[in-house]
Each structure stands twice: as structure tokens, then as C-alpha cells.
C-alpha positions as CSV (number, residue, x, y, z in Angstrom):
1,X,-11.9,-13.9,12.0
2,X,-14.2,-11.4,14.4
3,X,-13.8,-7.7,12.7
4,X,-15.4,-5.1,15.3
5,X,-15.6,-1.8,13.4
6,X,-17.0,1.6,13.9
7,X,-19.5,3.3,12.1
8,X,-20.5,7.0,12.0
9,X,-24.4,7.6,11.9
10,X,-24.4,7.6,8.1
11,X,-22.7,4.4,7.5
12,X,-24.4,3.1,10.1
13,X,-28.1,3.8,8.5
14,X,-26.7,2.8,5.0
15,X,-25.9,-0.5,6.4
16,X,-29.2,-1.0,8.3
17,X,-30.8,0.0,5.0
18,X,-28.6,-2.7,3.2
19,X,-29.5,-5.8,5.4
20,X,-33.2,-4.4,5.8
21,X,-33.8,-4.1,1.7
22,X,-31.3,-7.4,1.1
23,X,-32.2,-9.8,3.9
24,X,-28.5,-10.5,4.6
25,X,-26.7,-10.2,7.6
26,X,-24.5,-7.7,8.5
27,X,-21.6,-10.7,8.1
28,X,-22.3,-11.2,4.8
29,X,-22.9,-7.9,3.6
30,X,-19.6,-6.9,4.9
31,X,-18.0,-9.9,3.3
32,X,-19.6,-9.2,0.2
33,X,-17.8,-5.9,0.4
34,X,-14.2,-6.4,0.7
35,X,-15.2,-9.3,-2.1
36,X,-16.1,-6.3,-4.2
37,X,-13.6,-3.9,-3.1
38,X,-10.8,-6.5,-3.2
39,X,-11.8,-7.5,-6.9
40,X,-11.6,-3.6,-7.6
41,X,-8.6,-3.2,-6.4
42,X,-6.3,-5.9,-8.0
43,X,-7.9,-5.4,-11.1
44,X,-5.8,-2.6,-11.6
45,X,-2.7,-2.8,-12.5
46,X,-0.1,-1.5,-10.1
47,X,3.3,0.0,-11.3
48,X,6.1,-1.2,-8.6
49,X,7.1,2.5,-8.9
50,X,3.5,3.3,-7.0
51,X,4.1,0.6,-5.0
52,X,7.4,2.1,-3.6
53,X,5.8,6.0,-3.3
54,X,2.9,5.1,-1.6
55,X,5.2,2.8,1.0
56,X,7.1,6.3,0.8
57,X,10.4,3.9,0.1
58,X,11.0,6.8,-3.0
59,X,12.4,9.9,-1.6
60,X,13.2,8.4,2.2
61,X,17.0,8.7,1.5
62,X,19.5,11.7,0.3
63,X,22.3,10.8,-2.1
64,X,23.4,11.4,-5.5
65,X,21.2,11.8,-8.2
66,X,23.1,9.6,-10.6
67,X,23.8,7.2,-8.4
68,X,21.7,4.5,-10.7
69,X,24.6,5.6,-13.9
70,X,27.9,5.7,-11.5
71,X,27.3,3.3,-8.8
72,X,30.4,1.1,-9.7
73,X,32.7,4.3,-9.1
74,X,30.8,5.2,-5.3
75,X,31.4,2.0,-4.8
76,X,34.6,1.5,-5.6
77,X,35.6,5.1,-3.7
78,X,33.6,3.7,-0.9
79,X,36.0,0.6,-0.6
80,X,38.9,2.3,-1.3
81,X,38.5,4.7,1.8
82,X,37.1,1.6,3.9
83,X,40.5,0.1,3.3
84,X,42.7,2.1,3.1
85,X,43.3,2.6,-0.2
86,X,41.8,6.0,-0.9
């Protein structure tokens, strides 16, 4: 894969520095870091409950708070009216 990226000054200089000091080239460098930053990442644990706020799945819908306790009776209501019966 071909990543084409843009770098302010600063980022820029840091990375010249890197392959300068290192001898590496910019390919590896780069690979080395998402290496790193992948292997930071995933070594945390990550609660499905983050997972669904950050995706901003929690909170995207309005209903009843209890619905979790008394979905049997929305859904039975819900039928009911559907056909007929409510």
C-alpha cells in the first residue's frame, strides 16, 4: 500500500531528524510507527461500552429509559396495535 500524508513543518523536521540520526527510510520509520502505535493501542483493554460511545451508537436514539427492564410489555403493546389488537 502507497500512504501519501501531509506533514506540518514540525512533523516534518522531526521526521527528517529521525531518518537522518536512524539511517532508515522514511518507509520504515513510518512502519515502525503504526507497529508501535498499533501495539499501544490493543494493549488496552477496550470496554464494548467505549466502543459504542465513541461510534456515538449510545445516545443516537430517544425512547424509554427502562426499556432494557420492560421490553417484553413495548413489545407486546407494539404488536397489539400493529394488529389490531390494542
Amino acid at each position: 500500500m502507497r500512504i501519501n500524508a501531509r506533514l506540518d513543518d514540525e512533523q516534518s523536521r522531526k521526521l527528517e531528524y529521525l531518518r537522518t540520526v536512524t539511517g532508515r527510510t522514511v518507509s520504515d520509520l513510518i512502519k515502525e510507527a503504526l507497529e508501535h502505535y498499533y501495539a499501544e493501542v490493543t494493549a488496552k483493554p477496550v470496554r464494548a461500552v467505549e466502543v459504542l460511545r465513541r461510534t456515538g451508537l449510545i445516545g443516537c436514539a430517544e425512547g424509554d429509559p427502562d426499556l432494557s427492564s420492560d421490553y417484553k410489555r413495548h413489545l407486546a403493546d407494539s404488536l397489539a396495535a400493529k394488529h389490531g389488537r390494542g
